[in-house]
SELO-27717 format. One record per residue (C-alpha): residue number from 1; residue in three letters; x, y, z. Coordinates in Angstrom, 2 decimals, always signed. Layout:
# residues N
n = NUM	res = ALA	X = X	Y = Y	Z = Z .
...
This chain:
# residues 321
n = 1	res = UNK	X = -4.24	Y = +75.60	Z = -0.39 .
n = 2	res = UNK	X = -6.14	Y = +72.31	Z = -0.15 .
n = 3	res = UNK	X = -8.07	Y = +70.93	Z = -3.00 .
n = 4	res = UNK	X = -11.29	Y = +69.75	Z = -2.01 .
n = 5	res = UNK	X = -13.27	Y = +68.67	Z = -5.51 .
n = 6	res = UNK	X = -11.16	Y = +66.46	Z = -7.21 .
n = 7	res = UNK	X = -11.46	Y = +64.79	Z = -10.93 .
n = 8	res = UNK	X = -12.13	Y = +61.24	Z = -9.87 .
n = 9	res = UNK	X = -14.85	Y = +62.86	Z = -7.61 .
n = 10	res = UNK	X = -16.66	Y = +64.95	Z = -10.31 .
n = 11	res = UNK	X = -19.70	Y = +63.44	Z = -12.67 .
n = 12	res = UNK	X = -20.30	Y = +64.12	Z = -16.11 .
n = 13	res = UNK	X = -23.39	Y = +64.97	Z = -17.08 .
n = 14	res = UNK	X = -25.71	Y = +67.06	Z = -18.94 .
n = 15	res = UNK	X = -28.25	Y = +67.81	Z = -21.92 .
n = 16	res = UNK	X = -28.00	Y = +69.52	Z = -24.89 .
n = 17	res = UNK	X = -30.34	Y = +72.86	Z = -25.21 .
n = 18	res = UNK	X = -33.48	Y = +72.30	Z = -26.24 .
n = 19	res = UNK	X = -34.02	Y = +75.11	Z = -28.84 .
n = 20	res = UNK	X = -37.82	Y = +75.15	Z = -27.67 .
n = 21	res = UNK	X = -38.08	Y = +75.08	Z = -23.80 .
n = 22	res = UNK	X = -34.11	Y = +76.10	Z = -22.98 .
n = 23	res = UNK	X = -34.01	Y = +78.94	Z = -25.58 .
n = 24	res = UNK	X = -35.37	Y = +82.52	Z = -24.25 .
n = 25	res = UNK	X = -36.39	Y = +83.85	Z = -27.73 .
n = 26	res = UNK	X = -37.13	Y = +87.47	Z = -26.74 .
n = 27	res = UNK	X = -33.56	Y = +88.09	Z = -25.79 .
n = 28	res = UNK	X = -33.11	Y = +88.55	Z = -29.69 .
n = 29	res = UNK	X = -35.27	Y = +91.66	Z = -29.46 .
n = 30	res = UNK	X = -34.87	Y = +94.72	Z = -29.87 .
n = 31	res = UNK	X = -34.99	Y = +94.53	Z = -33.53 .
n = 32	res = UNK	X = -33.52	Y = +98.26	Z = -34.95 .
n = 33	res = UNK	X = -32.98	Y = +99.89	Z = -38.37 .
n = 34	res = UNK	X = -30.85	Y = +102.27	Z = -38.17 .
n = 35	res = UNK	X = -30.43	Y = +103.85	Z = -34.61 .
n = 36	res = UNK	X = -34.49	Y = +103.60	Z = -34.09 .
n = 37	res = UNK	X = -35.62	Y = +100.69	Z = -32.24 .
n = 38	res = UNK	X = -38.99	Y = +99.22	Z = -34.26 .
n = 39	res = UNK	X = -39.34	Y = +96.24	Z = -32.54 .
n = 40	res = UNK	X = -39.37	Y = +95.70	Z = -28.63 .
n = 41	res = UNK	X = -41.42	Y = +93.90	Z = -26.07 .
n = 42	res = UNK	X = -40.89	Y = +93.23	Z = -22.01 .
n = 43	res = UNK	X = -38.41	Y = +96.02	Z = -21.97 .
n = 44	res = UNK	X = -35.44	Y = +94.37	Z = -23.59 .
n = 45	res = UNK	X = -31.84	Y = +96.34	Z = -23.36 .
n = 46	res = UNK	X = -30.22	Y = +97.01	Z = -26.61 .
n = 47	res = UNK	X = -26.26	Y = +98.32	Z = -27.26 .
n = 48	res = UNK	X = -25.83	Y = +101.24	Z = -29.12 .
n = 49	res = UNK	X = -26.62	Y = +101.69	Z = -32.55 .
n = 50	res = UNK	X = -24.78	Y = +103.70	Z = -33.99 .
n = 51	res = UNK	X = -25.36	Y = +102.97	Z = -37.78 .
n = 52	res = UNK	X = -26.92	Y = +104.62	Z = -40.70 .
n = 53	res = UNK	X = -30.52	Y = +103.61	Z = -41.99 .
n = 54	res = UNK	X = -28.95	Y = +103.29	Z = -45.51 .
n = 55	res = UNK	X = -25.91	Y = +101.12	Z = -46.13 .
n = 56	res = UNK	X = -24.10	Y = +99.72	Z = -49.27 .
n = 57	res = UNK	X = -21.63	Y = +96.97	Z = -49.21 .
n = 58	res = UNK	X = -18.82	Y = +96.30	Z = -51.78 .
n = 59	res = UNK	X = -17.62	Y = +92.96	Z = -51.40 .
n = 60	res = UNK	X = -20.83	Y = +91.51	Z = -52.17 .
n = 61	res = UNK	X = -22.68	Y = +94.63	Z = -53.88 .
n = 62	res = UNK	X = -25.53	Y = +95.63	Z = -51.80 .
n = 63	res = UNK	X = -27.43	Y = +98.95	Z = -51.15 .
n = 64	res = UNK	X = -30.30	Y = +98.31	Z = -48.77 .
n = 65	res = UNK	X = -31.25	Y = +99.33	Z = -44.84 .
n = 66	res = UNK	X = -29.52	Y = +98.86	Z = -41.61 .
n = 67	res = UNK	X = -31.08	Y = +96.21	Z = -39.07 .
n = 68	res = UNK	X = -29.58	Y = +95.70	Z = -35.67 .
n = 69	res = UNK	X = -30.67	Y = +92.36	Z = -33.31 .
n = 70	res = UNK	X = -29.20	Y = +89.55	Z = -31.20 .
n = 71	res = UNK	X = -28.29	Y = +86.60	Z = -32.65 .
n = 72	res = UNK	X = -27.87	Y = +83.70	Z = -30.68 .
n = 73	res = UNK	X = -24.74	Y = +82.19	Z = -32.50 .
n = 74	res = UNK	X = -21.90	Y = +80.75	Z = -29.52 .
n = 75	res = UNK	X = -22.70	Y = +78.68	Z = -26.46 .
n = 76	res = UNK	X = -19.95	Y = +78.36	Z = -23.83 .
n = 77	res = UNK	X = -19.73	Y = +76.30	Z = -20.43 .
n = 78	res = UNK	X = -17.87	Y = +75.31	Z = -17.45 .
n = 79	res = UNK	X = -17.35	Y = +71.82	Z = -16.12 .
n = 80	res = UNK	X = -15.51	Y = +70.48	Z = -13.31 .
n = 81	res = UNK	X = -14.11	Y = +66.97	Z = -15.13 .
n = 82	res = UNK	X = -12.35	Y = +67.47	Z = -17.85 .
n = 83	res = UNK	X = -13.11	Y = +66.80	Z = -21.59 .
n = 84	res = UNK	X = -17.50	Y = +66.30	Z = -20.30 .
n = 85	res = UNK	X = -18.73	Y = +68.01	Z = -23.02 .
n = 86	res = UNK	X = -21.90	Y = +69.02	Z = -20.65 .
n = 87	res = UNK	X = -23.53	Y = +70.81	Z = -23.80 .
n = 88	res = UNK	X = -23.72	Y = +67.56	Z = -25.73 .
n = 89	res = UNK	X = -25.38	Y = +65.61	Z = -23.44 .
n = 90	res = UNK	X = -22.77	Y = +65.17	Z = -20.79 .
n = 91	res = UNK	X = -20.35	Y = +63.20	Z = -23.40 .
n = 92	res = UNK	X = -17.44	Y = +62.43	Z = -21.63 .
n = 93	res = UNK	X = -14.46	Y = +62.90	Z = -24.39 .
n = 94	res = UNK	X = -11.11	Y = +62.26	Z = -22.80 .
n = 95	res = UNK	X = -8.74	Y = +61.55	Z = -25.29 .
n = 96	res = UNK	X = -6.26	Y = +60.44	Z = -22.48 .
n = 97	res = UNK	X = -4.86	Y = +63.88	Z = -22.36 .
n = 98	res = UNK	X = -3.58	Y = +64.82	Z = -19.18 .
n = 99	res = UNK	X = -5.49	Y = +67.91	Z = -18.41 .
n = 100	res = UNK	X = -5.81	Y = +69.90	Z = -15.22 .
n = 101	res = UNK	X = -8.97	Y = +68.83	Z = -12.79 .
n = 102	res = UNK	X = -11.26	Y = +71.50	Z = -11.88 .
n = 103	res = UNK	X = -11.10	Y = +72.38	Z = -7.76 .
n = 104	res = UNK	X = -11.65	Y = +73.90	Z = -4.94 .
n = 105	res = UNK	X = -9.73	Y = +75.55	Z = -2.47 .
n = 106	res = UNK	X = -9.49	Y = +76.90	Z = +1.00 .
n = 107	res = UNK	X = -6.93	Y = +79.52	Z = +2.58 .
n = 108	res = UNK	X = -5.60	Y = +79.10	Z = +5.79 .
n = 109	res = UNK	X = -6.34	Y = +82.65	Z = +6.66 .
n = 110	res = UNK	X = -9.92	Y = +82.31	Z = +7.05 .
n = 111	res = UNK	X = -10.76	Y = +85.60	Z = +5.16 .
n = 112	res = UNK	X = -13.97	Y = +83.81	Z = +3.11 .
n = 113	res = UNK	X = -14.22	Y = +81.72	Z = +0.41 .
n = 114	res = UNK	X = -11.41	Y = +79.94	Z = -1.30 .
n = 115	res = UNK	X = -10.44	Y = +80.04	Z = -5.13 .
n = 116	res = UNK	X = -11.56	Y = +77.26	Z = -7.66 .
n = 117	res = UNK	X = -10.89	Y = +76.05	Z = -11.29 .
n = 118	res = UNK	X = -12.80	Y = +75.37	Z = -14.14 .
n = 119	res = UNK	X = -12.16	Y = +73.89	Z = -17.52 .
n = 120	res = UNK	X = -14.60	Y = +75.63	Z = -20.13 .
n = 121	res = UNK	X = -15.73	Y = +75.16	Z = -23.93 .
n = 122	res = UNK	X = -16.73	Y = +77.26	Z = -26.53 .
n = 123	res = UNK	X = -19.46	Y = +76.24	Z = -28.95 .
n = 124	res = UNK	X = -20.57	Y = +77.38	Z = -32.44 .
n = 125	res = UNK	X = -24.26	Y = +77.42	Z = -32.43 .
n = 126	res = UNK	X = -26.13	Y = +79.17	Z = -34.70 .
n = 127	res = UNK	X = -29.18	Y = +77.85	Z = -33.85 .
n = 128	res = UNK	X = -31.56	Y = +80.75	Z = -35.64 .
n = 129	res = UNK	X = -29.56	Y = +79.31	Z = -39.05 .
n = 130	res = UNK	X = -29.73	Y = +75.58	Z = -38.37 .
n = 131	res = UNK	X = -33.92	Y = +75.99	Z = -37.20 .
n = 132	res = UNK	X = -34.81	Y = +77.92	Z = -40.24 .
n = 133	res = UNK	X = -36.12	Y = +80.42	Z = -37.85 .
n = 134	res = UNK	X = -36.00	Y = +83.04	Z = -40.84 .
n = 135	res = UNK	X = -35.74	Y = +81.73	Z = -44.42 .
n = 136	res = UNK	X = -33.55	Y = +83.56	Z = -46.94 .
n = 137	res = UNK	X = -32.42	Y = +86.19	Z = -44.35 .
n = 138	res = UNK	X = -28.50	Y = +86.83	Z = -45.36 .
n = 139	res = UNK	X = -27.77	Y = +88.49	Z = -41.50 .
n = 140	res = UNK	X = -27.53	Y = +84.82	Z = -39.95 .
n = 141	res = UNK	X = -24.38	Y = +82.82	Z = -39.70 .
n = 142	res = UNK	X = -24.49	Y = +79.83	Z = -41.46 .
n = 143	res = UNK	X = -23.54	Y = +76.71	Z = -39.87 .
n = 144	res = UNK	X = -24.18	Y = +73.75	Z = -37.29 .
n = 145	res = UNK	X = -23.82	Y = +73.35	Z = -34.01 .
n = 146	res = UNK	X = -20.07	Y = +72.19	Z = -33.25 .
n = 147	res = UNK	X = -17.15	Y = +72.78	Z = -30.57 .
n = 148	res = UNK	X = -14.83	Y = +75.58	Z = -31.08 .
n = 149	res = UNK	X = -12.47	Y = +75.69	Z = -28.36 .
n = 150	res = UNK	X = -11.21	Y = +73.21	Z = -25.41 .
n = 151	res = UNK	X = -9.44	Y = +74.84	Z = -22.62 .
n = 152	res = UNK	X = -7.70	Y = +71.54	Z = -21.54 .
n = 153	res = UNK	X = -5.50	Y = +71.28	Z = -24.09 .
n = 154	res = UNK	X = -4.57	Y = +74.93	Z = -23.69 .
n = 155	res = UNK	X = -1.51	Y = +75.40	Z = -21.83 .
n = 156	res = UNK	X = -2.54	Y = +79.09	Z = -20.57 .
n = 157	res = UNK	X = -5.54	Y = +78.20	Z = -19.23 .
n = 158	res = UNK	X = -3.54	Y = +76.70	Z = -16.32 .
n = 159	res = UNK	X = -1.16	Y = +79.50	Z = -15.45 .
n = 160	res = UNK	X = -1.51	Y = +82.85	Z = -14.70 .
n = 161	res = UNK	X = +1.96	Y = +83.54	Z = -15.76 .
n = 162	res = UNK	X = +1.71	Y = +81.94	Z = -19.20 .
n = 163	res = UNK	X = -1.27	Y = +83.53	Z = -19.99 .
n = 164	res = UNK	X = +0.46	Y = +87.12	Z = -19.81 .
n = 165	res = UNK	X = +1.58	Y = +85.87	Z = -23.70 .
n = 166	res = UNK	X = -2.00	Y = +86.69	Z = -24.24 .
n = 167	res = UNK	X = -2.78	Y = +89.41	Z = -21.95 .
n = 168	res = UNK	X = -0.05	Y = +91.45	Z = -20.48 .
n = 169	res = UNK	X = -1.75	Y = +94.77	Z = -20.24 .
n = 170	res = UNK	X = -3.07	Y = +92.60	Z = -16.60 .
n = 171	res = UNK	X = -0.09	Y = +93.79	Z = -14.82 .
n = 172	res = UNK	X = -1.29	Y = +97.83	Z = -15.12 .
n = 173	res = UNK	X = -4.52	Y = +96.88	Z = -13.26 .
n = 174	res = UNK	X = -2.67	Y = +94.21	Z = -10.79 .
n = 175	res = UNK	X = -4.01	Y = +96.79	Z = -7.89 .
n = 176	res = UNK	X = -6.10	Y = +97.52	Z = -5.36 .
n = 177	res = UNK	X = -7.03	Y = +100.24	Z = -6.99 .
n = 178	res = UNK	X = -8.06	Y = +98.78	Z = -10.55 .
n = 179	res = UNK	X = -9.31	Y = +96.37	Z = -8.86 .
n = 180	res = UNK	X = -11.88	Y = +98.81	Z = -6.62 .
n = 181	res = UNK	X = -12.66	Y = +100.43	Z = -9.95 .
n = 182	res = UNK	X = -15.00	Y = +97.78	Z = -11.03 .
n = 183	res = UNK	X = -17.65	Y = +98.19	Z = -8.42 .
n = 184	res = UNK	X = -18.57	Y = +100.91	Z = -11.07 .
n = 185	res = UNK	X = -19.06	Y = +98.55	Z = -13.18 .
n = 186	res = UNK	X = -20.92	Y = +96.21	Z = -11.10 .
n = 187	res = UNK	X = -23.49	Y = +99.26	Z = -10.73 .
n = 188	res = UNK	X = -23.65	Y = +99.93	Z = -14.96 .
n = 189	res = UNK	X = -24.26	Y = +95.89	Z = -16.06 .
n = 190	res = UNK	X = -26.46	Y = +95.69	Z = -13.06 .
n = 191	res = UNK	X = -28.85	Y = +98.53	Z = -14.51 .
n = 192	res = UNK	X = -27.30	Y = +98.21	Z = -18.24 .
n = 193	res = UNK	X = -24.48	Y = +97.31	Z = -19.98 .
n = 194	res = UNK	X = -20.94	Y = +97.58	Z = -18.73 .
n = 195	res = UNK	X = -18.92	Y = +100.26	Z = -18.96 .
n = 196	res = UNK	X = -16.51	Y = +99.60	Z = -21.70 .
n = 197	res = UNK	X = -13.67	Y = +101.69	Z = -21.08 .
n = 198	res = UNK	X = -13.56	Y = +99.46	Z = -17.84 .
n = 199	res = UNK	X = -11.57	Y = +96.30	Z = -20.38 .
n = 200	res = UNK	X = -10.38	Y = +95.02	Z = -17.13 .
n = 201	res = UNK	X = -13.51	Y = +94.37	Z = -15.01 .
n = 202	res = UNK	X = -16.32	Y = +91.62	Z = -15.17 .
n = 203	res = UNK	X = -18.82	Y = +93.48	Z = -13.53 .
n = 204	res = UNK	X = -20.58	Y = +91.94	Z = -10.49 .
n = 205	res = UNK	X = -18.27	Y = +88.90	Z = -11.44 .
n = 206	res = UNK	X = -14.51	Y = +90.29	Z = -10.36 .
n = 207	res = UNK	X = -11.29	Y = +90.97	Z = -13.27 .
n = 208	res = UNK	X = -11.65	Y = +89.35	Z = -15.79 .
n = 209	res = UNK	X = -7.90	Y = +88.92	Z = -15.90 .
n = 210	res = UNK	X = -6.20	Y = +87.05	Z = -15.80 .
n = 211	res = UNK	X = -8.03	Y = +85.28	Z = -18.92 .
n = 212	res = UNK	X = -7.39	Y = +82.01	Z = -17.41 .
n = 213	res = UNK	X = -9.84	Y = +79.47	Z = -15.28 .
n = 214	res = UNK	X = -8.32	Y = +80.27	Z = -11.97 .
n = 215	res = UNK	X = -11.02	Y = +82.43	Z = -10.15 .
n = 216	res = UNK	X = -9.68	Y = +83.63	Z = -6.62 .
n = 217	res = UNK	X = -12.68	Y = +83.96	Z = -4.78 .
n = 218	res = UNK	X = -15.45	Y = +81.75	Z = -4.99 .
n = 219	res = UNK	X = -19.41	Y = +82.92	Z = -4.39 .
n = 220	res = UNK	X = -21.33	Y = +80.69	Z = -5.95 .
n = 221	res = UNK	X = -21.45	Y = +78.46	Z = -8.75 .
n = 222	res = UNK	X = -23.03	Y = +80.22	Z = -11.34 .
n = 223	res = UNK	X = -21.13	Y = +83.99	Z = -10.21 .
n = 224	res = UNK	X = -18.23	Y = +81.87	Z = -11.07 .
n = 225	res = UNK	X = -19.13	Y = +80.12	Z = -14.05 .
n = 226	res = UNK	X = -20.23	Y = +83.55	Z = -15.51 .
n = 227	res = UNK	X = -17.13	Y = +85.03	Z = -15.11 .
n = 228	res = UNK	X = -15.41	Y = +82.19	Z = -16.71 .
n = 229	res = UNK	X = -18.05	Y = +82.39	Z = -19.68 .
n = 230	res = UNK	X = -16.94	Y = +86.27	Z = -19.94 .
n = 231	res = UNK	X = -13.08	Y = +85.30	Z = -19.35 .
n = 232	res = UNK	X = -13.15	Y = +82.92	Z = -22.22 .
n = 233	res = UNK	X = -15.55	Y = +85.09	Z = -24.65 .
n = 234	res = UNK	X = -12.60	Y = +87.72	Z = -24.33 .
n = 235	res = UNK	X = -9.90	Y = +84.81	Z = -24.89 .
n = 236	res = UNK	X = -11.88	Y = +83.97	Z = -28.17 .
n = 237	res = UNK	X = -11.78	Y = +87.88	Z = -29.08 .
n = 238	res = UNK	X = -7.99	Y = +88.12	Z = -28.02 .
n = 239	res = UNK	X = -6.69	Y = +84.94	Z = -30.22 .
n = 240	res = UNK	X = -9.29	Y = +86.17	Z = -32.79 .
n = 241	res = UNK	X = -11.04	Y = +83.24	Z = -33.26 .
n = 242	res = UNK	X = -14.16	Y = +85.36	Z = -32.15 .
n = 243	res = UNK	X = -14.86	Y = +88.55	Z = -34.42 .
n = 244	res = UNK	X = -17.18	Y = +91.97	Z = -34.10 .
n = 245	res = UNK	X = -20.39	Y = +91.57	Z = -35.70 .
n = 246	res = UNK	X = -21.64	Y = +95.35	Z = -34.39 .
n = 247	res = UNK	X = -21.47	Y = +98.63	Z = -35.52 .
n = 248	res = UNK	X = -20.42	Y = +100.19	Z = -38.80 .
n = 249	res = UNK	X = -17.79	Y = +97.81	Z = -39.44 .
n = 250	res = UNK	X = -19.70	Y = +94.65	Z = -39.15 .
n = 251	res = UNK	X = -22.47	Y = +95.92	Z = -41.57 .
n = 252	res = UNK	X = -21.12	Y = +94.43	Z = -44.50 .
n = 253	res = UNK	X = -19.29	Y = +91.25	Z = -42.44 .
n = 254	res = UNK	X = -17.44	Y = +90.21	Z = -38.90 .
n = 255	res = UNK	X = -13.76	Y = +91.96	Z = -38.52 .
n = 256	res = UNK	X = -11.17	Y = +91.55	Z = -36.18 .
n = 257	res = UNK	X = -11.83	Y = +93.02	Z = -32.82 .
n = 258	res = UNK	X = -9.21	Y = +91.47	Z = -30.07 .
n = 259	res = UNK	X = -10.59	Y = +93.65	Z = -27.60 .
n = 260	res = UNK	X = -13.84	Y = +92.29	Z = -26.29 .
n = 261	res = UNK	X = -16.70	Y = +94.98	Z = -26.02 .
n = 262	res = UNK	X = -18.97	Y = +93.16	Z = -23.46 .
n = 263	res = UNK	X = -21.92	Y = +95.81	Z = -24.19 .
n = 264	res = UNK	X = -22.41	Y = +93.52	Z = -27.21 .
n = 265	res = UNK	X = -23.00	Y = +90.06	Z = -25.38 .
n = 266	res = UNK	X = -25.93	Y = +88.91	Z = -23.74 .
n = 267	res = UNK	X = -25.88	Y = +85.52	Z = -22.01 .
n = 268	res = UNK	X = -28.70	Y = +83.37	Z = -21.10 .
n = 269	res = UNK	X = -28.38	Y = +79.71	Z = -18.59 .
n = 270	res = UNK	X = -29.44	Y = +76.75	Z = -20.53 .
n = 271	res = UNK	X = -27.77	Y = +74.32	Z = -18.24 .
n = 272	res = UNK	X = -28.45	Y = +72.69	Z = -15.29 .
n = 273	res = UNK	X = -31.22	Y = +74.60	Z = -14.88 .
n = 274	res = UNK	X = -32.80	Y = +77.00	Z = -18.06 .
n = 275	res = UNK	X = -33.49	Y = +80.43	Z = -16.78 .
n = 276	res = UNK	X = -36.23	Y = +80.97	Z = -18.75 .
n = 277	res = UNK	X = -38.66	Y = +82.59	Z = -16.33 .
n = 278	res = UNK	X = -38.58	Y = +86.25	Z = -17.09 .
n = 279	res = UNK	X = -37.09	Y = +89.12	Z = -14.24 .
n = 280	res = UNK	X = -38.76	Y = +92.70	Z = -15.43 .
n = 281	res = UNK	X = -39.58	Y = +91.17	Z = -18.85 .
n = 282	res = UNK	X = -36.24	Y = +89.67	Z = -19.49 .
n = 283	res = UNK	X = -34.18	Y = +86.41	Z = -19.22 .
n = 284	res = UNK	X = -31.08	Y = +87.35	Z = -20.87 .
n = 285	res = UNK	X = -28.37	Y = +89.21	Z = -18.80 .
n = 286	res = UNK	X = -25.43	Y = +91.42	Z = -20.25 .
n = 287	res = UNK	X = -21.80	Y = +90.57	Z = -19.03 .
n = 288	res = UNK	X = -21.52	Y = +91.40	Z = -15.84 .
n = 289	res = UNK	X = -24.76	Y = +91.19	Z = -13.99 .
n = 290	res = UNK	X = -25.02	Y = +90.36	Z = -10.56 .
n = 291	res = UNK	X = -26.50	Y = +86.83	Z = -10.16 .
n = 292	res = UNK	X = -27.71	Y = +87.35	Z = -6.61 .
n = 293	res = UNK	X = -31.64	Y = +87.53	Z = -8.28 .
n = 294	res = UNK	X = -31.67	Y = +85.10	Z = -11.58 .
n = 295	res = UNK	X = -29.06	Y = +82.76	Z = -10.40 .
n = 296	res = UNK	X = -30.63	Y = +82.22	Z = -7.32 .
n = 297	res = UNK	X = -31.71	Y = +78.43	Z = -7.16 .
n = 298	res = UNK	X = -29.82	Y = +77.49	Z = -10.40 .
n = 299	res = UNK	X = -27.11	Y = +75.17	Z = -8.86 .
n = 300	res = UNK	X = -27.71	Y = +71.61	Z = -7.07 .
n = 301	res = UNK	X = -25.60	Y = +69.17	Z = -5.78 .
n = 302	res = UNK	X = -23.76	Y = +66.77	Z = -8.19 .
n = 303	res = UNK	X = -25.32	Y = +66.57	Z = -11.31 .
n = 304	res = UNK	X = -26.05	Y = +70.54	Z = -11.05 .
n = 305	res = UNK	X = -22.73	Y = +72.11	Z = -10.41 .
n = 306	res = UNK	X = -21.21	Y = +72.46	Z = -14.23 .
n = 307	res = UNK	X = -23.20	Y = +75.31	Z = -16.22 .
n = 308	res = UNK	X = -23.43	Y = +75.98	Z = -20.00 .
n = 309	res = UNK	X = -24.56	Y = +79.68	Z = -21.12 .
n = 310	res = UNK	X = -26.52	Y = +80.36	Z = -24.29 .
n = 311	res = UNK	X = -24.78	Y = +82.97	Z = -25.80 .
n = 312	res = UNK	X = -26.86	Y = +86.20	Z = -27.66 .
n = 313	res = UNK	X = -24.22	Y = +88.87	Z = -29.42 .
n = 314	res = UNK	X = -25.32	Y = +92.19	Z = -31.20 .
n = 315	res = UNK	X = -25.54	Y = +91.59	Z = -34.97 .
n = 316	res = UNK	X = -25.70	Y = +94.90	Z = -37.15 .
n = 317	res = UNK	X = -26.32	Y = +93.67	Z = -40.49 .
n = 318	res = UNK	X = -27.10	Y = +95.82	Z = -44.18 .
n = 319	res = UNK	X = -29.68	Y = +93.48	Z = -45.46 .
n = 320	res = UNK	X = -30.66	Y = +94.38	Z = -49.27 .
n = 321	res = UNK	X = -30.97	Y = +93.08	Z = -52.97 .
């Protein structure tokens, strides 16, 4: 394999999301209580609710209603140089680390695209607290907007092998077969959500093993930065430095859910280009959508070929006094 995008060659740029014209507010709808939906408009998709109207908490005593929506709260991205931190304003941050370059490959075969590799971050941004979007509602996470996560000074994000520390139920579905299997899922996020007994698949996107920024096949820019914005959500679940926020359990408070559930992610493109304009009524997509319709046009040469993905995941929350 010949690597044909090279660090030296790649630019760092970028802009951090304007919470006004990047920002696709509706994807926070539906708003639920309970499992009835009471506030929808342009058709939005909403996960399952499967929560009572009427909830109590212990920790902090509360007796009050159930309400479900999406809270835009993490903010993840791919970039070709490492340590350009394209989500705050292309700052280029190298510490003098060595740290894999992101590239592209060829096969000598000739049987399609090559593979490529991405570095990727992970960003708290809990931009409905920090705005004051809602005063004195206690279902927001508090906060500002900062970096979580840096794949280039991860050691498994550079080997499939090591990686298996982190993931080795990716040998059972190592197969043609498994593999195969998640055309099924293409069909389900493509018309949905994914389906979630299918752990293994990305949707439209590929495996999402192993959870690493080697992709094998690459379509596309922003196919491939997806999937690395679903591989490293799942990473975040797996080393548990991302939580549940949904169902039952997370009405009283996030717990510990290493297994990702992507029905409960939505992701929106803030960077390079915002997809704002609305498909059907919506501008949010659920892990696993195909891109061939709102990625379309979303990737230009040079200064367009990193992406950053606005991040909306499905809060249940038992709000009372």
């Amino acid at each position: 394999m010949a690597p044909l995008l090279s660090h030296a060659a790649a630019t760092c740029s970028g802009r951090f999301p304007n919470p006004i014209t990047d920002i696709c507010w509706s994807c926070i709808l539906p708003l639920s209580i309970g499992n009835a939906t009471v506030g929808n408009f342009g058709g939005q998709e909403d996960a399952p609710n499967d929560v009572p109207a009427m909830c109590s908490c212990i920790v902090n005593p509360t007796i009050g209603i159930s309400v479900g929506f999406w809270e835009p709260a993490r903010h993840v991205e791919a970039v070709r140089k490492p340590f350009c931190l394209v989500s705050l304003g292309g700052l280029d941050l190298d510490p003098g680390i060595p740290a894999p370059e992101s590239a592209r490959f060829t096969r000598s075969e000739g049987d399609g695209d090559g593979g490529s590799f991405y570095q990727s971050h992970f960003y708290m941004n809990p931009v409905m607290f920090y705005l004051d979007v809602v005063t004195d509602f206690p279902c927001l996470e508090h906060g500002a907007f900062d970096v979580a996560y840096m794949t280039e000074v991860d050691p498994l994000w550079n080997d499939d092998e090591l990686t298996l520390i982190l993931n080795p139920d990716a040998i059972l579905f190592a197969n043609p077969v498994a593999v195969a299997a998640c055309a099924a899922d293409c069909v389900a996020a493509t018309t949905g959500f994914g389906i979630p007994e299918m752990f293994w698949c990305a949707g439209c996107q590929g495996g999402l093993y192993p959870m690493d920024g080697h992709v094998p096949y690459h379509m596309g820019g922003v196919r491939t930065a997806s999937l690395i914005a679903q591989r490293l959500t799942a990473k975040m679940h797996r080393e548990l430095i991302s939580w549940g926020w949904h169902g039952k359990d997370g009405l009283c408070g996030p717990y510990y859910e290493p297994m990702m559930d992507k029905r409960f992610y939505k992701t929106q493109l803030t960077y390079p280009i915002p997809n704002t304009a609305k498909e059907s009524g919506r501008c949010c997509q659920p892990f696993g959508r195909t891109t061939v319709t709102w990625g379309a046009g979303k990737e230009y040469p040079v200064r367009g070929e990193d992406f950053a993905f606005m991040l909306f995941r499905k809060r249940n929350c038992c709000v009372g006094y």
